[in-house]
NUVOZA-76067 format. One line per 10 residues: for each residue x, y, z of N, C-alpha, C. Coordinates in steps of 0.02 Angstrom, whole numbers. Each point is the difference from the previous one (the first is absolute). Example, Ala and Ser with C-alpha at 12.3 -4.5 7.8 and 13.67 -1.06 7.14 Angstrom:
660 -284 390 -45 59 0 45 60 0; -18 53 -36 42 59 3 -39 55 37
END
This chain:
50 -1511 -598 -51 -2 52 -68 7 -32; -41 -37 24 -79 15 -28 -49 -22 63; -52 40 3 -45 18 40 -73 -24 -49; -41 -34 48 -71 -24 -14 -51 54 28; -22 47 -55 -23 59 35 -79 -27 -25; -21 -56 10 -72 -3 -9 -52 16 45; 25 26 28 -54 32 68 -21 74 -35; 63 37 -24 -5 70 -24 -37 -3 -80; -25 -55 -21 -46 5 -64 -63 -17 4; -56 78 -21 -85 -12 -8 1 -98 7
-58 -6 18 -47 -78 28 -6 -21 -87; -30 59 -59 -2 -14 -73 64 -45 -35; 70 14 28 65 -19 -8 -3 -77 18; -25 -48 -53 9 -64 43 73 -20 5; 58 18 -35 60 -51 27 27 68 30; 52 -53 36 65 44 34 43 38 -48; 29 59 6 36 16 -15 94 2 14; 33 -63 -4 74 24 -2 55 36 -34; 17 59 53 33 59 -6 89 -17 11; 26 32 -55 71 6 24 13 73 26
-34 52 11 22 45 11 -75 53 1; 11 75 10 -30 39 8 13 88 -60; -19 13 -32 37 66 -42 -44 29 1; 10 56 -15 -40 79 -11 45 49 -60; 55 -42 -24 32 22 -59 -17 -46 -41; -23 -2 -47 -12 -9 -69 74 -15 -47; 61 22 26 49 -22 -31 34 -49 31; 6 -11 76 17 -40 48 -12 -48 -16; -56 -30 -9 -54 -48 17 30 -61 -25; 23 -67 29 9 -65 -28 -57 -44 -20
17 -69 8 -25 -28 -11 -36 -38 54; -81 -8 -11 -22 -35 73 -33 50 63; 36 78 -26 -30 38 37 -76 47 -20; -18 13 67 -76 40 -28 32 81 7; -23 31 -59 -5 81 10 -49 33 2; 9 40 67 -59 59 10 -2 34 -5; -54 34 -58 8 51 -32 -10 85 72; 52 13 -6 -36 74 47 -3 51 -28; -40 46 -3 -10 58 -11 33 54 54; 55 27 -50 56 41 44 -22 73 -43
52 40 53 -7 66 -65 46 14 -42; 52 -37 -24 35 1 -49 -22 -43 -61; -20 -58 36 -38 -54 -70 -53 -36 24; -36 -37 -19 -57 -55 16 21 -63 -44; 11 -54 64 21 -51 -36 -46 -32 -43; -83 -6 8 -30 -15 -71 36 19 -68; 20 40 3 37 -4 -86 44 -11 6; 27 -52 22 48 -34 -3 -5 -96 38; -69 -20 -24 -13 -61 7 25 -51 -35; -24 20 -71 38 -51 -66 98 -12 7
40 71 23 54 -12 27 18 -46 64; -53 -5 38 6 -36 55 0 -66 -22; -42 -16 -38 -6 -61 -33 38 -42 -50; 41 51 -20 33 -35 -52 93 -30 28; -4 46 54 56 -9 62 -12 -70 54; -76 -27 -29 -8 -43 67 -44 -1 35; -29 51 21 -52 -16 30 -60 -47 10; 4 -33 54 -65 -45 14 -72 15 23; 2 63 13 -67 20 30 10 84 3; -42 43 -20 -32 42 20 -33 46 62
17 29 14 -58 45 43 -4 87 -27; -76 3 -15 2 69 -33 -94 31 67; 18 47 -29 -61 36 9 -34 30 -43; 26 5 -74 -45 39 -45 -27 -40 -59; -55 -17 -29 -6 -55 -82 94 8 -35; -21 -62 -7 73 -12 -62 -29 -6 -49; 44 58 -64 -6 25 -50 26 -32 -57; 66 -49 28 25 -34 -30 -15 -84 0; 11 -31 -69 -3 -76 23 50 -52 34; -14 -19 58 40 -50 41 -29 -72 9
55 -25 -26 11 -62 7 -37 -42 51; -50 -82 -22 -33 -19 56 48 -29 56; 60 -17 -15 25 -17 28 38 54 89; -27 37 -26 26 81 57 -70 -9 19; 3 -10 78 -81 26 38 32 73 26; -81 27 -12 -13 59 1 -57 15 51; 26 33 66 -7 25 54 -33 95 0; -75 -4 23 -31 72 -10 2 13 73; 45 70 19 -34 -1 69 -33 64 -15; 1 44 73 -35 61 34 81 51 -30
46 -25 47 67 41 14 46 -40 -2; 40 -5 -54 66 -46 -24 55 36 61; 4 49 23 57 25 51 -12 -48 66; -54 4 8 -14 -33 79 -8 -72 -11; 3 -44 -53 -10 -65 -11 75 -11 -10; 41 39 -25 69 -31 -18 30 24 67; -34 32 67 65 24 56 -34 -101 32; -71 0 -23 -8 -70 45 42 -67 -17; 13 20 -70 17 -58 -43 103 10 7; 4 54 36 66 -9 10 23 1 67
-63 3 44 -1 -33 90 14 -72 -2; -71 -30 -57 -22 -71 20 90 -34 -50; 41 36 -25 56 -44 -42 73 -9 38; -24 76 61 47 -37 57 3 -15 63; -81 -19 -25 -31 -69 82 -1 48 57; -31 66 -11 -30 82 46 51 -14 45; 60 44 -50 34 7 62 6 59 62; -56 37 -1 -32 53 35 -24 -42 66; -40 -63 -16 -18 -18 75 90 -35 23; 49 4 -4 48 -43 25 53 57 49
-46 71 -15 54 45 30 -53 47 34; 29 39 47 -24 66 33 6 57 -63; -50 11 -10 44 66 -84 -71 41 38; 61 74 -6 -23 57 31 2 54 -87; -35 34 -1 0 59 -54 4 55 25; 22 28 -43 8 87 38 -33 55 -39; -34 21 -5 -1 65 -76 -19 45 52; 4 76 -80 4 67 28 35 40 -45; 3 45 -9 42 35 -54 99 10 26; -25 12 71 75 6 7 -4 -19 62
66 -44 36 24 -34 46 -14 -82 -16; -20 -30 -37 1 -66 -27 52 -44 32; 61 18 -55 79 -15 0 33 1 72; -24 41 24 37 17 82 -30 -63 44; -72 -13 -5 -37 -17 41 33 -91 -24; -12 8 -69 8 -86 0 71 -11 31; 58 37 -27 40 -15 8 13 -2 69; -23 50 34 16 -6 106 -25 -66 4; -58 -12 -22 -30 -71 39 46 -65 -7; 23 2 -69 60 -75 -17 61 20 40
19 61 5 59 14 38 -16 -37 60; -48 11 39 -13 19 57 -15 -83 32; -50 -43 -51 -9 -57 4 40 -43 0; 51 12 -72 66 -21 0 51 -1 84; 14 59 3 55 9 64 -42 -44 58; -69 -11 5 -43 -45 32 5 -84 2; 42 -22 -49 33 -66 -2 -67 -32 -42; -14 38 -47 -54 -32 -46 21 -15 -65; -10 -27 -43 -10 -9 -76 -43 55 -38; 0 50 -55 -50 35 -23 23 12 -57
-55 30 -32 7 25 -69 -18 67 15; 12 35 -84 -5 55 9 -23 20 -100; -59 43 -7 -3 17 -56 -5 74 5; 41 34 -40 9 69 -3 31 23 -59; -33 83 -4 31 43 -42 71 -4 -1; 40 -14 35 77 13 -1 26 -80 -11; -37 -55 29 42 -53 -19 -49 -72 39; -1 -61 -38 -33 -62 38 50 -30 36; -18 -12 61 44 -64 42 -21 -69 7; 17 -50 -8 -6 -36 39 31 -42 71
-6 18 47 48 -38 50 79 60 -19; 48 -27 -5 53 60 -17 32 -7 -84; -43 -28 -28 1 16 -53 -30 61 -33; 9 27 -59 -3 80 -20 -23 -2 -76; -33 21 -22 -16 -7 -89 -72 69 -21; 55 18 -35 -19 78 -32 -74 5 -10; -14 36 25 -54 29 4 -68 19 -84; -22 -3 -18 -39 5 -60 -68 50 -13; -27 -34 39 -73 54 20 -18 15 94; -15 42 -6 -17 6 82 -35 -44 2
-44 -35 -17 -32 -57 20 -8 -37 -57; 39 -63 -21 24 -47 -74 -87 -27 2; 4 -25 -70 -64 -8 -14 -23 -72 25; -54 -37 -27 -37 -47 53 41 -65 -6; 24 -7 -72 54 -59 2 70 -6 66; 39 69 -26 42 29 31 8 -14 74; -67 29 28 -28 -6 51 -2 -64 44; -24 -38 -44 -16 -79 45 78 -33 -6; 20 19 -52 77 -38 7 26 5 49; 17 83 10 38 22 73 -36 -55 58
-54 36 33 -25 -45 18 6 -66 22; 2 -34 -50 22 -75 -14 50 -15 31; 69 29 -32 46 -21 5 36 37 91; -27 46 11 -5 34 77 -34 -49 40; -54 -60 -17 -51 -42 43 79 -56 -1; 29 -17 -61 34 -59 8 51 17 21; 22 67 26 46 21 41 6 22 47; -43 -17 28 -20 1 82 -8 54 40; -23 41 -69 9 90 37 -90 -16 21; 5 17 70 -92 20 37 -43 48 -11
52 56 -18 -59 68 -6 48 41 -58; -56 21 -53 30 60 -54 -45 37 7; 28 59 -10 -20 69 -5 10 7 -82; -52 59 6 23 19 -97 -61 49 -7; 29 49 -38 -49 62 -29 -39 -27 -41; -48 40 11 -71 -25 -51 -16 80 -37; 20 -18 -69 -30 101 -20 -43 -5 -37; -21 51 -4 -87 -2 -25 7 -8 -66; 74 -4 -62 -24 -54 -54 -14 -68 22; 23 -34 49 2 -70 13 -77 -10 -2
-19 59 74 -74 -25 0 -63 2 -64; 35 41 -28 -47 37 -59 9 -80 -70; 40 -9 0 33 -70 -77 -11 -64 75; -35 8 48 -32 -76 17 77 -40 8; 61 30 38 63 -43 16 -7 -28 59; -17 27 20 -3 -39 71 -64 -32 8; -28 -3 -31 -84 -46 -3 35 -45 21; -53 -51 30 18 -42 47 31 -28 31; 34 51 26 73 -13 52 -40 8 65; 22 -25 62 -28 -5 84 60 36 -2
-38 73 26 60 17 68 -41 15 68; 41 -22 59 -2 21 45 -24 47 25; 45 58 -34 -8 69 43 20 56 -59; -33 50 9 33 52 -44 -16 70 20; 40 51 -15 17 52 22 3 71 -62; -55 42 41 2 69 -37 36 33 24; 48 38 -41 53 65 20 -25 57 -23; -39 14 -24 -21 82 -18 -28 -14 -91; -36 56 -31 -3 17 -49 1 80 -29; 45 12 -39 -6 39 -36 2 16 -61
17 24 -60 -21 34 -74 78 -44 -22; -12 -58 -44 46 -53 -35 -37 -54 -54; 10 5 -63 -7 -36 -43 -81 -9 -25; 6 86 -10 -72 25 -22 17 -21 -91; 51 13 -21 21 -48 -75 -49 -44 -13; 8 -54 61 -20 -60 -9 -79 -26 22; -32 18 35 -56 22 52 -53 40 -33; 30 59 -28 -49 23 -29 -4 69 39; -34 -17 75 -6 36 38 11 2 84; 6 32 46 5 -7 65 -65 -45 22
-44 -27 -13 -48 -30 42 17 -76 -52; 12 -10 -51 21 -57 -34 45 -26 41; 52 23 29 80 -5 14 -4 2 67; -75 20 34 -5 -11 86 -37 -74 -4; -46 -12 -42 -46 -56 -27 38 -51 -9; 53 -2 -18 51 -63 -20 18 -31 64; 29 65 42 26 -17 63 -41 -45 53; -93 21 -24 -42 -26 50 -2 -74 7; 9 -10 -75 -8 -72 -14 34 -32 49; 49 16 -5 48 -61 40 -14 -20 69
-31 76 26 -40 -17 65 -70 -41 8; -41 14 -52 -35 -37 -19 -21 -87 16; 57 -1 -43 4 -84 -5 44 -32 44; 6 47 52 36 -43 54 -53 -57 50; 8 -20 21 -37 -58 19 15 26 79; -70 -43 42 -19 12 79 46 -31 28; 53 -44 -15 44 -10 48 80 37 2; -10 44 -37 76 53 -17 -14 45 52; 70 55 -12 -10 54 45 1 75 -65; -5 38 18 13 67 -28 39 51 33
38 25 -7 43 61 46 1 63 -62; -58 44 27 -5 60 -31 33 72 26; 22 36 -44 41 72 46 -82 31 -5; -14 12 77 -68 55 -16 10 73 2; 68 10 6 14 81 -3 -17 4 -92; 2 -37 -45 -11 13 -71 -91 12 -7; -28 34 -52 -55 22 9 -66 -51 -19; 70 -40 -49 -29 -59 -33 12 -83 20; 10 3 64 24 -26 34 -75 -62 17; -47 37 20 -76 -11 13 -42 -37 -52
16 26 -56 -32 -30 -78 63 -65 -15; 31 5 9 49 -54 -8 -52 -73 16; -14 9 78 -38 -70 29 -64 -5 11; -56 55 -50 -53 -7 2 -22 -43 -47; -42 -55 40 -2 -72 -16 59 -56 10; 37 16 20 84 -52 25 -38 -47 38; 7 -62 -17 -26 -69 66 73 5 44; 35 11 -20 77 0 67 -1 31 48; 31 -10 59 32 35 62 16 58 -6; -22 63 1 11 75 -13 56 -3 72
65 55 -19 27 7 51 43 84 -27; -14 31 45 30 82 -28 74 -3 30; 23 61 -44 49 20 54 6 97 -28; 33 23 40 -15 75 -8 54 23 35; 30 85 -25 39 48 32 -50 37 28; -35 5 -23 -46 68 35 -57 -28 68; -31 -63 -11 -43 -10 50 30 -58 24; -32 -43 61 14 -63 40 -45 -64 -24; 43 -32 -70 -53 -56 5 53 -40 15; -33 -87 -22 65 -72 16 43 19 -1
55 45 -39 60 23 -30 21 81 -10; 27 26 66 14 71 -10 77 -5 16; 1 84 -28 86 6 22 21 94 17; 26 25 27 23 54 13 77 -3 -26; 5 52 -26 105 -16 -17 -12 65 48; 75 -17 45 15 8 90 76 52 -50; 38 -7 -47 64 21 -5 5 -63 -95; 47 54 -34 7 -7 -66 49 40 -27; 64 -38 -52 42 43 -2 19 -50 -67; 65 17 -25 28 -31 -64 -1 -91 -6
26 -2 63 20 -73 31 -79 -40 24; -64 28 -8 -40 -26 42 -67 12 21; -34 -23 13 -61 35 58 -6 -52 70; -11 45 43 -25 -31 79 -68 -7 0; -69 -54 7 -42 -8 -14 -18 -19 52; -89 15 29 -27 -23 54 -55 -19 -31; -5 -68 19 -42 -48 -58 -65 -43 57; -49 11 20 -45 -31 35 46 -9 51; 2 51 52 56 -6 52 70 -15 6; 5 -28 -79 70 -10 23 64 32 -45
56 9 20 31 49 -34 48 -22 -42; 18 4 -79 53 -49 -56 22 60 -18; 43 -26 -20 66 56 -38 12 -39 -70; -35 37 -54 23 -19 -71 30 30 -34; 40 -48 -53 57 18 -36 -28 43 -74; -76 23 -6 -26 13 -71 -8 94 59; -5 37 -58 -19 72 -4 -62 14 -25; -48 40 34 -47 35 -41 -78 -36 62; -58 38 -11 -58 -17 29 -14 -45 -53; -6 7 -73 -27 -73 -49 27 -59 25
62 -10 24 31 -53 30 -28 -32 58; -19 65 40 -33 -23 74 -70 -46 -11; -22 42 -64 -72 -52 -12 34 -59 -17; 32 -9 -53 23 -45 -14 32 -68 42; 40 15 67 10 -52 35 -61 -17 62; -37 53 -2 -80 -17 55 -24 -74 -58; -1 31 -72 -37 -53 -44 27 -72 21; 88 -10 -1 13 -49 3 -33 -30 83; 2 36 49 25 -11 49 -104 -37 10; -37 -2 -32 -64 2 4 3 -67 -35
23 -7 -77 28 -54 -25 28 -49 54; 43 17 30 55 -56 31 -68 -33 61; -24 43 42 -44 -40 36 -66 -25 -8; -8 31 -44 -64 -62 -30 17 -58 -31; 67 -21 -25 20 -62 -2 25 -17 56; 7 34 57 17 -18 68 48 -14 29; 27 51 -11 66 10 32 -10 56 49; 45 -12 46 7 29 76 38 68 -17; -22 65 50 58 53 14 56 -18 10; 11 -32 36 92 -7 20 23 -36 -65
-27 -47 -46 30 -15 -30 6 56 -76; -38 21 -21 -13 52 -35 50 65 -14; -31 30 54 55 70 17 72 -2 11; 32 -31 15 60 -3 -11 41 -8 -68; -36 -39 -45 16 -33 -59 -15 70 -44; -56 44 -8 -24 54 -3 41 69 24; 42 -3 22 58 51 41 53 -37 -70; 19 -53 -10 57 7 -42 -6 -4 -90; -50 -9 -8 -8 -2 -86 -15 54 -43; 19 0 -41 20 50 -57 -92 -13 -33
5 79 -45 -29 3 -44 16 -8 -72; -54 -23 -57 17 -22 -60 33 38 -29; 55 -11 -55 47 17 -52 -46 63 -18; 49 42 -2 -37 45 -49 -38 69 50; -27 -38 59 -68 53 30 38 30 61; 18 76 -4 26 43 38 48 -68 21; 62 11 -49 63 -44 5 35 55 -24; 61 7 74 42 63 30 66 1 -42; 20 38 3 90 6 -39 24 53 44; 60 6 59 28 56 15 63 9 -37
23 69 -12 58 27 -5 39 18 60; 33 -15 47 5 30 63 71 73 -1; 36 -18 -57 30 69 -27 -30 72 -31; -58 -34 -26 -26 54 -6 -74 21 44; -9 -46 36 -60 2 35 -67 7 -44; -15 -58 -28 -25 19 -50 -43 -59 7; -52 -20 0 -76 -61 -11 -22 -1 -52; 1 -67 -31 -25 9 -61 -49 -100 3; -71 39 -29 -40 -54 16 -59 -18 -64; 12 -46 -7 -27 -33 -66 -74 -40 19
-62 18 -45 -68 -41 26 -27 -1 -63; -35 -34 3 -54 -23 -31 -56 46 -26; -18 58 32 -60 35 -11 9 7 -55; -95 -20 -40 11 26 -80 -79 20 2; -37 4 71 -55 37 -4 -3 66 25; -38 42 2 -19 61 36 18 -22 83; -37 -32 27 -32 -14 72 99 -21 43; 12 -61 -40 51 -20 4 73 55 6; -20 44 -58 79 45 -12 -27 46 74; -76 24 28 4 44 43 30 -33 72
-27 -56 -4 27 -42 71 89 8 2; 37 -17 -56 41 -9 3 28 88 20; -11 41 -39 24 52 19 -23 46 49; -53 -29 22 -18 45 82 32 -56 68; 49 -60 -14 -4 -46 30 95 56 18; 9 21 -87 101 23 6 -27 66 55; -27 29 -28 -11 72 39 -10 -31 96; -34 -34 4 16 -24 66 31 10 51; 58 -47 -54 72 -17 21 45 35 -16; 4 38 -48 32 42 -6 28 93 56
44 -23 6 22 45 54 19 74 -18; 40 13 -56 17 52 -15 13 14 -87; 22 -60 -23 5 10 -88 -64 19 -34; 10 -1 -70 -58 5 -61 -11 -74 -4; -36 10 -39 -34 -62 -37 12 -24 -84; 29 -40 -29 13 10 -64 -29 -66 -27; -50 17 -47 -32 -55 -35 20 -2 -68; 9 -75 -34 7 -20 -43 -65 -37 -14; -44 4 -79 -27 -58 12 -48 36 -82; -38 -62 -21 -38 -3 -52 -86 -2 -12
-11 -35 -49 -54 -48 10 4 -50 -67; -55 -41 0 8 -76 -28 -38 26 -64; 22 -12 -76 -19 8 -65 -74 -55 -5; -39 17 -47 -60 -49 -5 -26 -27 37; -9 45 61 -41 -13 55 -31 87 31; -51 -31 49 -20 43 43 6 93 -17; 10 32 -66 4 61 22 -26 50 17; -64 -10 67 -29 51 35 31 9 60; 39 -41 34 49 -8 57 63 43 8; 6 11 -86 70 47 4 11 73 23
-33 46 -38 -8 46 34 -12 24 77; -25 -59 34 -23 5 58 60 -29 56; 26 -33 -42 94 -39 38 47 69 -39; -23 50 -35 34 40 -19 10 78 67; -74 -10 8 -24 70 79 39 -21 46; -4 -81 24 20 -30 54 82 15 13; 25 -18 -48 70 4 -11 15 72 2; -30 31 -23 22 87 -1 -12 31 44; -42 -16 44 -39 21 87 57 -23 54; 13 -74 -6 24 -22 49 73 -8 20
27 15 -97 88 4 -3 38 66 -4; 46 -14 3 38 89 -3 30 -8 -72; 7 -44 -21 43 3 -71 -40 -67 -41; -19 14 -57 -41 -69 -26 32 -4 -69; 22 -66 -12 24 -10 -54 -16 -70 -78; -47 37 -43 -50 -54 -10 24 -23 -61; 6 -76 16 37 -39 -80 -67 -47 -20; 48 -60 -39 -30 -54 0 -6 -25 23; -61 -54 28 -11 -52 28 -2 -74 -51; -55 -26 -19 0 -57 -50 -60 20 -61
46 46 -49 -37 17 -39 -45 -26 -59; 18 -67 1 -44 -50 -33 18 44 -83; -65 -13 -23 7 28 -75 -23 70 10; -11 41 42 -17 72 -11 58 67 16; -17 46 -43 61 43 2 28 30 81; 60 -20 22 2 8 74 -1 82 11; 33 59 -55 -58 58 11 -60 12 8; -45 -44 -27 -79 21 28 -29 -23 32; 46 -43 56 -7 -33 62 17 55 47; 73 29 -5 12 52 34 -64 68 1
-1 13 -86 -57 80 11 -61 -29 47; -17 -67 3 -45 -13 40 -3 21 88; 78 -18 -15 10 -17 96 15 83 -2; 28 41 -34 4 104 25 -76 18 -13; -39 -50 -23 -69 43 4 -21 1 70; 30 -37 29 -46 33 75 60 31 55; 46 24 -51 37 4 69 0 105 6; -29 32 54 -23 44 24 63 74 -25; -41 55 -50 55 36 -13 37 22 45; 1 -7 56 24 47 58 71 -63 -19
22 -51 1 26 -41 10 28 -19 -54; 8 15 -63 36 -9 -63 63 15 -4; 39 27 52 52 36 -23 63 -60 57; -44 -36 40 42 -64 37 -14 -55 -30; -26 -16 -81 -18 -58 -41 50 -15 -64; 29 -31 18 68 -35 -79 -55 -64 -29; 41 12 -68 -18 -72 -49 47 -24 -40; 14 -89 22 67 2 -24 -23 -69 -18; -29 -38 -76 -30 -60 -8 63 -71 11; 49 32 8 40 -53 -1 7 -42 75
-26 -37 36 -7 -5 63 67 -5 46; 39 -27 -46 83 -18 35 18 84 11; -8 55 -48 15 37 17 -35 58 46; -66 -14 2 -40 41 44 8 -33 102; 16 -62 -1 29 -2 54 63 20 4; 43 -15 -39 78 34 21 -14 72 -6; -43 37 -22 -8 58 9 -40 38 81; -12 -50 19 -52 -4 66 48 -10 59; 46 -29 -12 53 6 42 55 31 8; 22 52 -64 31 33 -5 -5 54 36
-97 32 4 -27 59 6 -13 -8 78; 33 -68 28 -25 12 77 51 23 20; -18 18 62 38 27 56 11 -25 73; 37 40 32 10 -58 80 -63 0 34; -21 -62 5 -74 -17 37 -63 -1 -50; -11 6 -65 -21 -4 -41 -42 -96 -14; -56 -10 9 -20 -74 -32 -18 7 -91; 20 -58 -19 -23 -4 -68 -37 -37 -8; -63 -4 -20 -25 -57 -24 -23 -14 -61; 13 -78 -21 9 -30 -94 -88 -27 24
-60 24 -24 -44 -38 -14 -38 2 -58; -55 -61 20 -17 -41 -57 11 -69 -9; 79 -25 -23 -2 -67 -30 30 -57 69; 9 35 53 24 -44 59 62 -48 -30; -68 -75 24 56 -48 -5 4 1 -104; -20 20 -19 16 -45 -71 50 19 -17; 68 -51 -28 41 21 -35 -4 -9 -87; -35 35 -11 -10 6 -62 -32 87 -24; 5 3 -79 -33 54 5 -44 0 -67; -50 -14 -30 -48 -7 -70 14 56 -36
27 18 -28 -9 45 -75 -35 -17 -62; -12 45 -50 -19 -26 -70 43 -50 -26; 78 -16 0 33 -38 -34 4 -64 51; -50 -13 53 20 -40 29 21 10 81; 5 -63 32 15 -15 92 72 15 2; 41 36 22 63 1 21 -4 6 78; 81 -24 24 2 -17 81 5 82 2; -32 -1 73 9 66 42 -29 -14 78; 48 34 24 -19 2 78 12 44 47; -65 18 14 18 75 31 49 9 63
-6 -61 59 29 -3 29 80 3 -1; 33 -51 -69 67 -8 -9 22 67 -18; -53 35 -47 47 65 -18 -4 59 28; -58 -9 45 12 53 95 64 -14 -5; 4 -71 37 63 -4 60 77 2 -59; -28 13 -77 80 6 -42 14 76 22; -41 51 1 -19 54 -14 27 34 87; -31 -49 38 37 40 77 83 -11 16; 2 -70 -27 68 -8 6 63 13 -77; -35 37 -45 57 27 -35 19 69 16
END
């Protein structure tokens, strides 16, 4: 396949350029194709031009003087920002396939995954075609293909896309996280509509800082265009800065006050909540108030692409929440709940565990859970209080320790956990065995919960990815 991208070369560029392809690897790169150099934080493809070239390359795009000598035969392209010229240059290669669909975004630190995924459910059971891009997995139509980045990069991106436009799916949903917005992935994609779920303290690693990492998020609101919509939670504080300056349709929704989108939970139990939603009353199959925001989001989503109550709420009464997020396991011999999520922030692990206390009728609380190696560690200690405040028994392993010692991940996470409370805290790095130990130590009416890695079945160590899944070895662990 080759594309006549002479529109996308300076007026100075007198001929056309024909492209076989698009790279941002330097080892990839064939023949015929142009590589753009990006500046990442692991490498900068400028030093690695002359490799590009000797692989093939027909053209260039850099942003910094070349140091090296290249061939006249290679045109050589200066922009502003090689990230945002290669998300255009990988719109315009599969004929924008952004204008051919309804594409909704979602960001937020936590409820993303829930939100995209209700909406394809929900659209889906609606007798539609959709896609779906997410942390846990891409759809197209009822096809399924493993998941990579919460939001795949700009190539990645337009493919899905693409191949979702030539498959007749109408509307995708898909998380947008503030690396996407920050590395220019979603640069010039049209969406529709997009949706804030909250912010709190996540991937300060990467960010730098909390106003970097709220700043990323703005963008996306930003560059939404006057004919989209926006559906913001205004119970979040940051909810307000999100759409200052937004040209889109502002539309709230809230637990606490009455805007477009409120809800009261009426009754809530293992199986459920009873919800009274702008007069009218749904019964959902998800647990917890994060959830309740979470289906107002969709339900704000669903009618600004315009869909009716009656058709809506019903479809909304029977669908599940994503793999992984407060996903149940009973023992009914031993009376025993055991529930596996996702939380790997502060904000997140408190929702989840003021969501068990709830519901919880008469047992303890027994947590299993970690945190993530070579990332974030100002978060730990503070998912360390949380966990020790809110559980009766806390039991702290590994999570995905990447290359750092998974003991000084742990001394991190007992630095905040309160002396009064040390003497209900185990450490057991082996994770297979700190859950089978979590279920051993319960009792009748007792919940357990495995958080952190949700849906992933995998687990990162120093020697490498091995399979793991928290869920499979709950439910080995209740039923041996």
């Amino acid at each position: 396949m080759t594309k006549d991208l002479k529109i996308l070369i300076p007026q100075h560029v007198n001929e056309s350029v024909i492209i076989n392809g698009i790279s941002t690897d330097s080892r990839k790169v064939e023949k015929g194709e142009v590589f753009v150099a990006i500046i990442g934080d692991q490498a900068d493809g400028h030093n690695y031009l002359t490799q590009a070239v000797q692989n093939g390359a027909s053209a260039l795009i850099v942003s910094k003087p070349i140091s090296t000598n290249i061939s006249e035969d290679v045109i050589v392209l200066s922009v502003d920002d090689t990230s945002a010229v290669y998300a255009d240059l990988c719109s315009a290669w599969f004929d924008v396939p952004s204008n051919k669909l309804k594409l909704v975004g979602i960001t937020g630190t936590n409820g993303k995954t829930t939100v995209a995924t209700l909406l394809y459910q929900a659209c889906t059971a609606l007798g539609f075609k959709c896609g779906l891009i997410s942390t846990v997995e891409y759809k197209i139509h009822n096809q399924t293909f493993k998941s990579t980045h919460t939001t795949p990069d700009a190539y990645r991106f337009n493919q899905l896309l693409n191949e979702m436009a030539n498959g007749g799916c109408e509307y995708v949903f898909a998380e947008v996280s503030s690396h996407a917005v920050a590395q220019k992935r979603i640069y010039s994609l049209h969406f529709v509509g997009a949706v804030f779920t909250n912010l709190t303290h996540d991937h300060l690693d990467y960010h730098g800082s909390f106003t970097e990492y709220r700043n990323a998020k703005k963008t996306f609101f930003d560059e939404l265009q006057s004919t989209s919509f926006a559906i913001i939670n205004s119970d979040d504080k940051n909810g307000r800065f999100m759409i200052q300056n937004c040209k889109a349709h502002i539309f709230n929704y809230s637990l606490r006050s009455k805007k477009e989108y409120s809800a009261k939970i009426l009754e809530q139990n293992l199986l459920g909540q009873l919800l009274r939603i702008n007069q009218n009353d749904l019964h959902i199959r998800l647990i917890g108030a994060f959830n309740v925001y979470n289906v107002l989001a969709v339900i704000g989503v669903l009618e600004q692409l315009g869909f009716e109550t009656d058709q809506y709420l019903p479809v909304l009464s029977q669908i599940q929440g994503a793999k992984g997020r407060f996903q149940s396991i009973y023992n009914h011999t031993r009376n025993l709940v055991g529930i596996v999520d996702y939380a790997h922030t502060p904000d997140a692990l408190e929702n989840v565990l003021k969501t068990i206390q709830d519901i919880n009728e008469k047992g303890r609380v027994i947590i299993i859970f970690g945190c993530g190696g070579d990332r974030d560690k100002t978060k730990r200690p503070k998912m360390g209080a949380i966990a020790s405040t809110l559980s009766d028994i806390v039991i702290v392993t590994s999570d995905n320790p990447r290359t750092e010692d998974p003991q000084a991940i742990v001394e991190d996470i007992l630095d905040g956990v309160p002396k009064n409370k040390s003497n209900s805290i185990f450490v057991n790095l082996d994770r297979y065995q700190a859950i089978k130990m979590g279920v051993q130590l319960a009792q009748d009416g007792d919940i357990v919960l495995v958080a952190g890695k949700g849906h992933e079945d995998y687990q990162i160590l120093s020697s490498g990815k091995i399979h793991f899944d928290d869920y499979l070895i709950l439910q080995e662990c209740f039923t041996s």
